[in-house]
MARRO-112143 format. One record per residue (C-alpha): residue number from 1; x, y, z. Coordinates in steps of 0.05 Angstrom, whole numbers. Example, Ala and Ser with C-alpha at 12.3 -4.5 7.8 and 13.67 -1.06 7.14 Angstrom:
! MARRO-112143
[1 [246 -90 156]]
[2 [273 -21 143]]
END
This chain:
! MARRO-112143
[1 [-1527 2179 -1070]]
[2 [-1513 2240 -1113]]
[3 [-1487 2232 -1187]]
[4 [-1423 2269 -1167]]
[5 [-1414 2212 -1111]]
[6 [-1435 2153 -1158]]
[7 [-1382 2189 -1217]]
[8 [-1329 2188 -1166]]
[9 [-1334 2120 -1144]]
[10 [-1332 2095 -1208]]
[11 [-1289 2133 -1243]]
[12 [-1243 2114 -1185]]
[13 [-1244 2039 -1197]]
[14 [-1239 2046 -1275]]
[15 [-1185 2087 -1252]]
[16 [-1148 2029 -1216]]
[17 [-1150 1983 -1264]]
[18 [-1110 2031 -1311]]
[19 [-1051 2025 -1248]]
[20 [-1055 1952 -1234]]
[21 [-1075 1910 -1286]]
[22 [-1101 1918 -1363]]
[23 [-1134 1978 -1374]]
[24 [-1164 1951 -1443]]
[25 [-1213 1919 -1393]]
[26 [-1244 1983 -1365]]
[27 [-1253 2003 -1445]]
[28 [-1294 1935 -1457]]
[29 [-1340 1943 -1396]]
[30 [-1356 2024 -1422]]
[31 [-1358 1997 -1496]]
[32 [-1397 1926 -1485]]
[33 [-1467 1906 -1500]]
[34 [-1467 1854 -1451]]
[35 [-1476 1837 -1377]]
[36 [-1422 1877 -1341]]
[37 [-1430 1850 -1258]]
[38 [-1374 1807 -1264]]
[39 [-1334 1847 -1303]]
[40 [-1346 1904 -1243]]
[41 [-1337 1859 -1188]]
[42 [-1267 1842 -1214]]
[43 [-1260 1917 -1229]]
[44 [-1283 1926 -1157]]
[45 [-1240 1878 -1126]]
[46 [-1178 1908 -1162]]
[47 [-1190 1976 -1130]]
[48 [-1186 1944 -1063]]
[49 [-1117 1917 -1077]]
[50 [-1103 1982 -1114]]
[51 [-1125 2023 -1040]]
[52 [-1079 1969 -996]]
[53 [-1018 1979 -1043]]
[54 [-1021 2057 -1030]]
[55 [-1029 2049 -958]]
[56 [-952 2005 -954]]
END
């Protein structure tokens, strides 16, 4: 996978958390110290809802 890919991606779910919930949380997983995975799997899972609320 190329960087530009890998940028998208995740610029794209920091991206929906901004539109459907806090976006102070996508600031604390680029400015923490500590173990992100759950933090991105919630991100992650709020893109998905993000993607079915533009499809309706």
């Amino acid at each position: 996978m190329s960087s530009s890919k890998t940028g998208f991606i995740i610029g794209s779910i920091l991206n929906a958390i901004g539109r459907v919930h806090d976006p102070n949380v996508a600031v604390k997983l680029l400015t923490s110290d500590e173990t992100i995975v759950n933090d991105f799997k919630d991100l992650i899972e709020l893109n998905t809802k993000r993607k079915s609320m533009t499809l309706e």
